[in-house]
C-alpha positions, 0 to 999 in steps of 0.5 A: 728350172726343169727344162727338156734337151731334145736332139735329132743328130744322124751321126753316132759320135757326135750323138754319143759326145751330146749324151755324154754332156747332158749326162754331165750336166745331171739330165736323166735320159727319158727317151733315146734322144730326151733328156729331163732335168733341173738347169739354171738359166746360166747352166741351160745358156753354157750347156747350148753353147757346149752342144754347139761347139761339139757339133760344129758343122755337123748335120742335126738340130738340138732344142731346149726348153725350159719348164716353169714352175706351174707348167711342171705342176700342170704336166701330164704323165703316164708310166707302166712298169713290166713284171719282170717273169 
């Protein structure tokens, strides 16, 4: 299943250590703090469990959302590329 991360963490370390996992787990960064990618339930359920030990008590919140099948298929996207000059 796709499923978007997203995160609002202030603190530089602990942001880095969360990209660093979502990366591990085979998500694409699409923004600074988003991150896209196809999860199982059980790998969406071990990834959260991760991000939480990693952040303890620091400041910041972290959501996750799975995408189903026909909400992908109804998806709105718009991408414009530069002209490398």
């Amino acid at each position: 299943m796709h499923c978007l991360l997203i995160y609002d963490i202030p603190d530089d370390r602990t942001r880095g250590k969360i990209a660093d996992f979502c990366l591990d787990y085979g998500l694409d960064r699409i923004q600074y703090s988003a991150f896209l990618g196809r999860l199982s339930a059980n790998h969406q359920e071990e990834l959260m469990l991760k991000l939480e030990q990693r952040m303890g008590a620091t400041p910041g919140k972290i959501d996750l959302f799975p995408i189903c099948r026909q909400d992908w298929g109804n998806r709105l996207s718009y991408e414009e590329e530069g002209t490398d000059e």
